[in-house]
C-alpha positions as CSV (number, residue, x, y, z in Angstrom):
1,X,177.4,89.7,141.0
2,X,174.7,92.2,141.0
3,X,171.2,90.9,140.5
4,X,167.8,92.2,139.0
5,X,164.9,90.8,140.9
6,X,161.5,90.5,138.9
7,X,159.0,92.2,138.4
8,X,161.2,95.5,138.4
9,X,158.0,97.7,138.3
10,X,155.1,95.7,140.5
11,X,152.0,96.7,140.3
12,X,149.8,97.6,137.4
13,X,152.7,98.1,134.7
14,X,152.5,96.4,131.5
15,X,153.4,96.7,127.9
16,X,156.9,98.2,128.8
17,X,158.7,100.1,125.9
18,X,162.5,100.1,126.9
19,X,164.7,102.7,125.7
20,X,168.6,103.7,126.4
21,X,169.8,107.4,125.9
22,X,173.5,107.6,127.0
23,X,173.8,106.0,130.1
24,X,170.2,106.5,131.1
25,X,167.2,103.9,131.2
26,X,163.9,104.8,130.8
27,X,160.7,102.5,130.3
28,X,157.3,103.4,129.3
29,X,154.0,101.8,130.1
30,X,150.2,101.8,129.6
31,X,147.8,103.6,131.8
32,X,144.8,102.9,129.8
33,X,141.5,104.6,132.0
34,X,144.3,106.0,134.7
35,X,145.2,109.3,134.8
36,X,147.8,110.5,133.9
37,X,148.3,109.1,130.6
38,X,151.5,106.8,130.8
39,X,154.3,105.9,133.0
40,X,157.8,106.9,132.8
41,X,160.4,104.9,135.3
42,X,164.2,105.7,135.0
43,X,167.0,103.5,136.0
44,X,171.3,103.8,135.5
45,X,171.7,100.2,136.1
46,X,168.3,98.3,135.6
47,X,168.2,96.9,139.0
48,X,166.7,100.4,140.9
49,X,163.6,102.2,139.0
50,X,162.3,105.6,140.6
51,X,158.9,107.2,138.8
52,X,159.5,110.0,136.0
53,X,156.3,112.7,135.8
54,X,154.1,111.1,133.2
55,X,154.1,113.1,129.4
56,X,150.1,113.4,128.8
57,X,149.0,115.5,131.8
58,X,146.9,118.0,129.3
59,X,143.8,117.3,128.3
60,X,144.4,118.8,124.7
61,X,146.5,115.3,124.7
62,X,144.7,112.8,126.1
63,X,140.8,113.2,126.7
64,X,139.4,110.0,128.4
65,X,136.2,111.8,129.6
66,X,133.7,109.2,128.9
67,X,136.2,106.3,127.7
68,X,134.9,102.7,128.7
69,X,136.9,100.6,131.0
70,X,140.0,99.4,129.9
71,X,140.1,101.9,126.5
72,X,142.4,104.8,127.1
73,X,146.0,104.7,126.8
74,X,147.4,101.6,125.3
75,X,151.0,100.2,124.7
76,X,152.9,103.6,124.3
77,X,156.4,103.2,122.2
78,X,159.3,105.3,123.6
79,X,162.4,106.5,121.6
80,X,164.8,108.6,121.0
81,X,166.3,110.7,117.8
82,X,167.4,113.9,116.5
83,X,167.9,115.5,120.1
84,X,163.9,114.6,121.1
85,X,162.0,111.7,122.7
86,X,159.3,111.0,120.3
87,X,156.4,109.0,122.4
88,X,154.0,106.9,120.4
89,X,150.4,106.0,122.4
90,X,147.0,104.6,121.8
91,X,143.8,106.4,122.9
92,X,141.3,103.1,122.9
93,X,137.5,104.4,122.9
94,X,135.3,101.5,121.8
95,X,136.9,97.7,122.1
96,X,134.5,95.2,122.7
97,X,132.5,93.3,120.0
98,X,133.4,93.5,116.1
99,X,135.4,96.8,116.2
100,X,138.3,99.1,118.1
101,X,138.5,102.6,117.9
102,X,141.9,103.3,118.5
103,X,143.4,106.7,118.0
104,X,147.0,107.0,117.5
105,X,149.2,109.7,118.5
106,X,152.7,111.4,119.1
107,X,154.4,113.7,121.2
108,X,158.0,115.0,121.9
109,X,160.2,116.6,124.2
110,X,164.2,117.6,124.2
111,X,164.0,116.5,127.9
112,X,161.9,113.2,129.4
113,X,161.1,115.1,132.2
114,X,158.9,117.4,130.1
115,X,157.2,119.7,128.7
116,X,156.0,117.4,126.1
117,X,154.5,118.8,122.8
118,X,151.1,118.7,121.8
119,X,149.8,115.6,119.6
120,X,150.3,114.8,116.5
121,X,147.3,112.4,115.3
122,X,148.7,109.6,113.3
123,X,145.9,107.0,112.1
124,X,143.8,104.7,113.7
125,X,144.0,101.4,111.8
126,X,145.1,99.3,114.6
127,X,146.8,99.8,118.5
128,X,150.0,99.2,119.5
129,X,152.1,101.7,117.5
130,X,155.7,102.1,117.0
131,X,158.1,104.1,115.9
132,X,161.4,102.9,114.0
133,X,164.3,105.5,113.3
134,X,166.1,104.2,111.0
135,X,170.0,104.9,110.2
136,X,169.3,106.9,106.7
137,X,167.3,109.3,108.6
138,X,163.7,108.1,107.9
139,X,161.1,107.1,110.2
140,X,158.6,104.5,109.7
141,X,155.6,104.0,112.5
142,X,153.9,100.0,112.9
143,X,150.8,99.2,114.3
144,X,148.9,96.0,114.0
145,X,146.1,96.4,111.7
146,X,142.7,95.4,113.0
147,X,139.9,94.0,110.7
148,X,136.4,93.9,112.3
149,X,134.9,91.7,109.2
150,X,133.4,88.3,109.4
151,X,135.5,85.7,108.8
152,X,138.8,87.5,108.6
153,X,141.6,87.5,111.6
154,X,141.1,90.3,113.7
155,X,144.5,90.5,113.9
156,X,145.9,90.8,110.8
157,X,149.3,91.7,110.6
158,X,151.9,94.0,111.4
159,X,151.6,97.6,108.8
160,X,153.9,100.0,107.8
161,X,153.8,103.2,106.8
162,X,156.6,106.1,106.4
163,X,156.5,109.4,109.2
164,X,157.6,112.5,108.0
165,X,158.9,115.3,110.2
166,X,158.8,117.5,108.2
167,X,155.2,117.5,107.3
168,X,154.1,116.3,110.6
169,X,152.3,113.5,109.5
170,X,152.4,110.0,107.5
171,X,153.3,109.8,104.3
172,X,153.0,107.4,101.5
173,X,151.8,104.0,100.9
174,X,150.7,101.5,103.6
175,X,151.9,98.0,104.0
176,X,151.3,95.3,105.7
177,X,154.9,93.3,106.3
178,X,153.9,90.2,108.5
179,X,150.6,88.5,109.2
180,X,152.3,86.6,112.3
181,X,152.8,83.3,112.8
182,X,150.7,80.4,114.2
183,X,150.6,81.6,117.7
184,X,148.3,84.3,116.2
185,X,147.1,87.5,118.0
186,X,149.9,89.0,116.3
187,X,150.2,92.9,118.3
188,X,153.3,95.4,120.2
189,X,155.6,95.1,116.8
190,X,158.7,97.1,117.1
191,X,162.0,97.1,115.0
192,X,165.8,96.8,115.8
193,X,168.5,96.8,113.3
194,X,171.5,94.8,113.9
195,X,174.5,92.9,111.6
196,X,172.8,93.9,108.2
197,X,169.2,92.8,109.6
198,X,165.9,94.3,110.5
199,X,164.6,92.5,113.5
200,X,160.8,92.9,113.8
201,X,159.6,91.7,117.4
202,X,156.0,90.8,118.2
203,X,153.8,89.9,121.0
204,X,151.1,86.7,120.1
205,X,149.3,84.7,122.1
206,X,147.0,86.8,123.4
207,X,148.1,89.3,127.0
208,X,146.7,85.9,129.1
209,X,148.6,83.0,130.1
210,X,149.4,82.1,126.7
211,X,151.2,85.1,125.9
212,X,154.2,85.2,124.2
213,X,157.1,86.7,122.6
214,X,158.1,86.3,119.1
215,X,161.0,87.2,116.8
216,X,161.2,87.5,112.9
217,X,164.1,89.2,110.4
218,X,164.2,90.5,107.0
219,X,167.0,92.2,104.6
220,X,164.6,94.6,103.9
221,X,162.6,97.0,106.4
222,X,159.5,95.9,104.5
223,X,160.1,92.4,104.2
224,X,159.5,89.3,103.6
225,X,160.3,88.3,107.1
226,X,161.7,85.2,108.4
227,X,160.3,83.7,111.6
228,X,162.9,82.4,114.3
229,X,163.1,78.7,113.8
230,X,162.6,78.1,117.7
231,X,159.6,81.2,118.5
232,X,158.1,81.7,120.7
233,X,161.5,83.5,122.1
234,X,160.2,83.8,125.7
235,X,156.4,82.2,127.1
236,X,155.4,80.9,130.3
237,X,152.7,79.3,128.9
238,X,152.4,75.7,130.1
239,X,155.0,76.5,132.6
240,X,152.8,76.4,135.5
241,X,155.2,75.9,138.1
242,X,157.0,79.4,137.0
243,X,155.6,82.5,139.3
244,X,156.0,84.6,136.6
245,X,153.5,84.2,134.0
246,X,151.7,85.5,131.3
247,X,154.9,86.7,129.8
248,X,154.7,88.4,126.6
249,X,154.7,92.2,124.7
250,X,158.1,92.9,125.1
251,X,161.1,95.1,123.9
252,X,164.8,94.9,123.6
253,X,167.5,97.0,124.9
254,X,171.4,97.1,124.6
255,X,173.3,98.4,127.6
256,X,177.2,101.0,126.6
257,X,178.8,98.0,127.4
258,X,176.8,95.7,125.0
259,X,174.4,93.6,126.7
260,X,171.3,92.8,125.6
261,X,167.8,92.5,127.6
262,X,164.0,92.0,127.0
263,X,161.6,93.9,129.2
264,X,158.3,92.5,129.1
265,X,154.9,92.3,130.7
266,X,154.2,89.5,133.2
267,X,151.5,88.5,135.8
268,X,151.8,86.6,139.4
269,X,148.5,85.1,139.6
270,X,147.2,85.0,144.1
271,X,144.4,81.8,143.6
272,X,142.4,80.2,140.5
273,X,144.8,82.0,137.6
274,X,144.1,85.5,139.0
275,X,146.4,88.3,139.4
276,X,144.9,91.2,141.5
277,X,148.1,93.2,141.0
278,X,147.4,93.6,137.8
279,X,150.3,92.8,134.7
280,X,153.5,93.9,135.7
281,X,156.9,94.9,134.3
282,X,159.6,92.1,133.9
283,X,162.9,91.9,132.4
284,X,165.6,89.2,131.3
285,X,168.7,89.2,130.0
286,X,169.7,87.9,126.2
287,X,172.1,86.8,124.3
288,X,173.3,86.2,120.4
289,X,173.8,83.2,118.9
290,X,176.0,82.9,115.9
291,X,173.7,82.8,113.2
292,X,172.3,86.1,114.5
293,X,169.0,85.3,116.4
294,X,168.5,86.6,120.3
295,X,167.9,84.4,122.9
296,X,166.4,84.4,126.4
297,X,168.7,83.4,129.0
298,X,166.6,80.3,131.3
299,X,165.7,78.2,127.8
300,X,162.9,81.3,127.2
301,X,161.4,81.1,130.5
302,X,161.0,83.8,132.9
303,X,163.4,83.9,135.6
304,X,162.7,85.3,139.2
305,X,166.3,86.6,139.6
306,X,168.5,87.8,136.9
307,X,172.2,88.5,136.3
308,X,172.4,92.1,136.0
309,X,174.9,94.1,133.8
310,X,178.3,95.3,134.4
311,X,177.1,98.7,135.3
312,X,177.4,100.8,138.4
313,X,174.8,100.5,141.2
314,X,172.7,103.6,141.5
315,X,169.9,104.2,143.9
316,X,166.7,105.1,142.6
317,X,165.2,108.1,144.5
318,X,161.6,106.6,145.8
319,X,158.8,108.4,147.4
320,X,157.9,108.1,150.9
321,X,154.5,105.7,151.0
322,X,152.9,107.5,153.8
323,X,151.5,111.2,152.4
324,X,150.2,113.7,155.0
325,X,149.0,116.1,152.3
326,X,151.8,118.5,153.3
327,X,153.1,119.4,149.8
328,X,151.8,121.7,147.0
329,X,151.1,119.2,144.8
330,X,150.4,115.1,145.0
331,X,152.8,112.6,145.0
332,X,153.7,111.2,141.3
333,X,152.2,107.7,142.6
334,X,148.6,109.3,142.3
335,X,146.1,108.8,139.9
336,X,143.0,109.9,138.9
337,X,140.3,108.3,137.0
338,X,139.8,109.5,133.2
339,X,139.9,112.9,134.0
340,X,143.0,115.6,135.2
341,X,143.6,116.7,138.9
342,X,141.9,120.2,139.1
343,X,140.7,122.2,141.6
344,X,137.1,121.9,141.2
345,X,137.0,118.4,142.2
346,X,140.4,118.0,144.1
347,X,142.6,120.1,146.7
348,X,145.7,120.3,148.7
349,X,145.1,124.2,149.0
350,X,141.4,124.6,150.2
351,X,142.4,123.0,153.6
352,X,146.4,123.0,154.4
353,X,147.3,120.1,155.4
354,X,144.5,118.1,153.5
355,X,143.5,116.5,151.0
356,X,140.3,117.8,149.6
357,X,137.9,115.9,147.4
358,X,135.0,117.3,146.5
359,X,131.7,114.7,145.9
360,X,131.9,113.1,142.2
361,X,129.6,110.9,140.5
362,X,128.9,106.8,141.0
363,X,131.9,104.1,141.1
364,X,129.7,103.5,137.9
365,X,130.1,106.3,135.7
366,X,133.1,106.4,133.0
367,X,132.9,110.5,133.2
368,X,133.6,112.2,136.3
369,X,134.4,110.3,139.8
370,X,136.6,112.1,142.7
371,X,139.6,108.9,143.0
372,X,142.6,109.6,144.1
373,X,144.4,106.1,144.5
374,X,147.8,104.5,143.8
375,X,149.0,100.7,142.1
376,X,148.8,98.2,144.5
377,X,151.9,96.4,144.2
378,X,152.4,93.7,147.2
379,X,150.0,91.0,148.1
380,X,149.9,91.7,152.1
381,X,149.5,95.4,153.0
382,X,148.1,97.4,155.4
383,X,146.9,100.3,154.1
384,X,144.8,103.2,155.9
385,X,143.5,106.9,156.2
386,X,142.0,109.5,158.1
387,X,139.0,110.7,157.1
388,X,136.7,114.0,158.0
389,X,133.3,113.7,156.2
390,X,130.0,115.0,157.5
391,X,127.5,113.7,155.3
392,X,124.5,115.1,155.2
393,X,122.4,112.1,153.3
394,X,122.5,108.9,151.8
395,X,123.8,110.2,148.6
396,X,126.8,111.2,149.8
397,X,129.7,108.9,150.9
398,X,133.9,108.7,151.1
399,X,136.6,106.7,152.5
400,X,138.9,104.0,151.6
401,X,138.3,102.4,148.4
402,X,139.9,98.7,146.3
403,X,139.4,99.9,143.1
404,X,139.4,97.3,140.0
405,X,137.1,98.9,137.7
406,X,132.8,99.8,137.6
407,X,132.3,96.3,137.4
408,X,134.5,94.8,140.3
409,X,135.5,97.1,143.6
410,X,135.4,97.3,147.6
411,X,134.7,100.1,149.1
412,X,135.0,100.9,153.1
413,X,132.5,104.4,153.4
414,X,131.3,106.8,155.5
415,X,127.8,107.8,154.6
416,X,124.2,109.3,156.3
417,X,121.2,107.4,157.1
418,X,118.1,108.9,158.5
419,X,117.9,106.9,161.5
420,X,121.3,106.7,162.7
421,X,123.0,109.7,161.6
422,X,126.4,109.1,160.3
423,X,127.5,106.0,159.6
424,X,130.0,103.3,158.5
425,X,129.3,100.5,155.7
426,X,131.0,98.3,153.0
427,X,130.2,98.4,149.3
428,X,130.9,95.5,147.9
429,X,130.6,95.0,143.8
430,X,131.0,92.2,142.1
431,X,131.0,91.6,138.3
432,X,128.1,94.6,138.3
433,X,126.3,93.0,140.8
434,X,126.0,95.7,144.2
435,X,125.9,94.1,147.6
436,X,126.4,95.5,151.1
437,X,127.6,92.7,153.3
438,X,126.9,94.4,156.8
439,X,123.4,93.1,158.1
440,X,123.6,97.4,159.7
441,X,125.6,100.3,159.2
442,X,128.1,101.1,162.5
443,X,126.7,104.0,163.7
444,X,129.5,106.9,163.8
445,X,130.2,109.8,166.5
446,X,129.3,113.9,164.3
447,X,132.6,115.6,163.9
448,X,134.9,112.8,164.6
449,X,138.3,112.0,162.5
450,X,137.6,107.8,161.4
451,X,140.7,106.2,160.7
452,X,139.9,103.5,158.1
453,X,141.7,100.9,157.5
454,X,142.4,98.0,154.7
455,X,145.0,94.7,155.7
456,X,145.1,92.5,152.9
457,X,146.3,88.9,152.5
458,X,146.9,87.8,149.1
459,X,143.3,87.4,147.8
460,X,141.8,88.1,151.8
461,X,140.8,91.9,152.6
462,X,139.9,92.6,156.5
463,X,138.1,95.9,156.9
464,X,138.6,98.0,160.5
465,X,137.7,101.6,161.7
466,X,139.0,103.5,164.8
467,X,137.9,106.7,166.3
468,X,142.0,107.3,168.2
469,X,144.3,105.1,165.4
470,X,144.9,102.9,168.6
471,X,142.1,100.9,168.7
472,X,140.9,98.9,166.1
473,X,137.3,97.1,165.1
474,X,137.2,94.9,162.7
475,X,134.4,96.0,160.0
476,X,132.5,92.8,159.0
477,X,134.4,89.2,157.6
478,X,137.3,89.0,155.2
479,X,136.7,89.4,151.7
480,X,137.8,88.0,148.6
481,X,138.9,90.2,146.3
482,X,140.5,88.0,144.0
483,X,137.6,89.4,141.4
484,X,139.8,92.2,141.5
485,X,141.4,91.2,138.2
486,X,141.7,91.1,134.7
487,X,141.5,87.1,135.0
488,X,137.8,86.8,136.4
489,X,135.6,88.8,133.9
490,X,133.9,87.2,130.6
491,X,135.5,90.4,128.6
492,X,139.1,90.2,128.9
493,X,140.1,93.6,130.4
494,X,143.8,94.9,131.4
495,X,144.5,97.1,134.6
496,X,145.1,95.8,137.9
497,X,144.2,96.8,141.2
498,X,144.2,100.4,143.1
499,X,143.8,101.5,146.6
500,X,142.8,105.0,147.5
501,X,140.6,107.5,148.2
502,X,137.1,108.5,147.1
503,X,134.4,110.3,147.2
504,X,131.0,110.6,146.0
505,X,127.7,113.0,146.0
506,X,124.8,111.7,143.9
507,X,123.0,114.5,144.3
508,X,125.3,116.7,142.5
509,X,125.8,119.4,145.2
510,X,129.6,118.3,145.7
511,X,129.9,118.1,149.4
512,X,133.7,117.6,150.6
513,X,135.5,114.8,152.2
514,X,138.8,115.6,153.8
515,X,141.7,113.2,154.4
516,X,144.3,114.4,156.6
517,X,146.7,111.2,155.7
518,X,147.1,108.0,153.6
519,X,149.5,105.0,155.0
520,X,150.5,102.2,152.7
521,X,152.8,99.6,154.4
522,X,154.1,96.3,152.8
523,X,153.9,93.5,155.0
């Protein structure tokens, strides 16, 4: 038998929405300060994934200019209807303290490929919206509802309120159908209707290790709803010995030849609880018991390995992890930082053959810095590039970057200083605080190609340089990154871990840096 080995999508993936059009699979997941604004995967048998283009590359859709660190896209809802995809997302712009502005939006297409409309602004009551088709033709859209007053749950409760297509916009009265159970943290609500019921499921717990999934049913879309009898459905919480944790925010899916699975989000942790790769994408197959509740195969534990359906292998097309900046345009594992690929901070045409960045601002600012990095998505790699940067003072630097967010990153650069000329020195911030480990810079040969390069170890990050790519020198000790995670922060935050490129010019003047390749090998 055909398995599925978890996570499916590894890496910085979580929140999947899972959707079925024909025989096609295709999950959705959050981006929040990444560019572009959510991930598509597609799959014909839920075993091989390969990348879709992502639908909000327009900044008339998503604007993130400016958005704090881990605000942006949140927990986008994917489905289908009436010949379109309708995609549901979260633009998060303030989060911490008393209140969230969270902006909710839609957009369609007739293909998931693209183009995708331009949004439709829905409300902004809560994050995590939803859209639920019904079968008399009528759409509804849930969000949780967020109260910011003293005293009251933040969280409190799943609302409902009618969408109409016609007009473009929500109609009628709110309502709020389920205040969660005692798990509380009550968020990701999405409906399915099966045998005569309406099956509202919920992520509580909180997105840490005590995460979960929960189930409820009504009669009635808008309730009262009935809480499953043995909820939470699936949680790893207190199963410490399970690799899998944090599992939780999921959504159901029923295969042509009717089998039923829950993707969900889930988080390997490398030492002390922390996962540097981020949350990732999970899934499990279900089951139906006969009084009509779903169940998680493994007793509503995560499993590693799962049975996977009766469907026909396909390979998944998958991009080749070594880019030598031949190509027109970048590879659809690059992202960006807040703000669109353009030409007047990066190019593949100024310098054929390269990759062009032009200087940006600090790894500090929220506005405008020149990243270009992918997910990491394996604990031991050895990653590396080739970089061509004449710096002409300290305020201008570039080179291989560990990217978490302004507050935690690692970054290998190649920079000026007025005695030595060019050089070669580690950045190294943690939880805001700047350090630079080397007791001196490594002086570096003018107009010489430096091959930087990254291995990493689980949690253990050994810097080296070459001037030929044949021999290497280690760049100061190994480093612990394991800061590089949502787990090690005081404010609960939710990305994961990027390597790439940057660059940076302080002084405004945006002096290139070219990189003539980018290697990432799994080890």
């Amino acid at each position: 038998m055909e398995t599925i080995n978890n996570p499916i999508l590894r890496g910085f993936n979580p929140d999947p929405s899972i959707l079925r059009v024909g025989e096609d699979y295709y999950i959705a997941t959050s981006t929040f300060e990444w560019w572009p604004g959510v991930q598509l995967h597609h799959s014909k048998d839920l075993v091989n994934w390969e990348q879709l283009p992502s639908p909000l590359t327009r900044l008339s859709q998503l604007n993130m200019i400016g958005n704090i660190d881990s605000g942006g896209v949140w927990a986008p809802c994917l489905s289908y209807s009436d010949g379109l995809y309708y995609l549901i997302y979260t633009d998060v712009k303030s989060r911490l303290g008393a209140y969230k502005d969270t902006h909710n939006y839609m957009v369609t297409a007739e293909d998931i490929r693209g183009p995708w409309s331009e949004p439709i602004y829905l409300n902004s009551s809560g994050f995590d919206p939803s859209l639920f088709h019904d079968e008399d033709g009528r759409k509804w859209l849930l969000n949780m509802l967020w109260d910011y007053r003293k005293g009251k749950n933040p969280f409190a409760g799943i609302v409902i309120q009618e969408y109409s297509p016609e007009e473009k916009r929500l109609i009628g009265p709110v309502k709020n159908i389920f205040k969660g159970t005692d798990l509380r943290l009550t968020e990701g609500p999405h409906v399915y209707k099966k045998n005569g019921y309406y099956y509202l499921l919920t992520a509580e717990g909180g997105t840490g290790y005590e995460h979960a999934v929960t189930m409820a049913r009504s009669t009635s879309l808008h309730g009262p709803y009935e809480v499953d009898p043995v909820n939470p459905i699936l949680t790893s919480h207190g199963k410490d010995h399970l690799s899998l944790q944090k599992a939780g925010h999921g959504s159901l899916v029923e295969t042509q030849t009717g089998e039923w699975y829950l993707a969900h989000l889930c988080g390997r942790p490398v030492k002390d609880d922390r996962c540097i790769l981020g949350r990732e994408t999970a899934i499990q197959k279900c089951y139906w018991t006969e009084d009509d509740w779903i169940r998680v195969e493994g007793e509503g534990s995560p499993q590693d390995v799962v049975p996977a359906p009766s469907l026909p292998e396909v390979t998944a097309v998958q991009e080749s992890d070594e880019d030598d900046f031949q190509s027109k345009e970048l590879k659809l594992y690059w992202s960006s930082l807040r703000q669109p690929f353009s030409e007047d901070w990066v190019s593949l045409n100024e310098r054929k053959g390269y990759l062009r960045l032009k200087g940006g601002e600090s790894l500090l600012s929220t506005s405008r810095q020149s990243i270009v990095a992918r997910r990491l998505d394996t604990f031991h790699a050895e990653i590396s590039t080739i970089v061509e940067f004449e710096p002409e003072h300290f305020q201008q630097l570039g080179g291989l970057l560990f990217y978490y967010d302004i507050q935690d990153h690692v970054y290998l650069h190649i920079s000026h200083d007025e005695e030595l000329g060019k050089i070669l020195s580690i950045i190294h911030t943690k939880h805001q605080k700047h350090d630079e480990p080397l007791s001196r810079p490594i002086p570096l040969p003018a107009d010489t190609p430096v091959h930087l390069q990254g291995v990493l170890e689980r949690e253990w990050l050994q810097f080296s340089y070459s001037l030929d790519g044949n021999t290497w020198t280690n760049v100061g000790e190994r480093i612990d990154i394991s800061h590089l995670s949502d787990d090690s922060a005081d404010d609960i935050r939710f990305t994961g871990t990027f390597v790439g490129m940057c660059c940076q010019d302080l002084s405004g003047t945006k002096h290139p840096c070219d990189f003539s390749s980018f290697r990432y090998v799994r080890r």
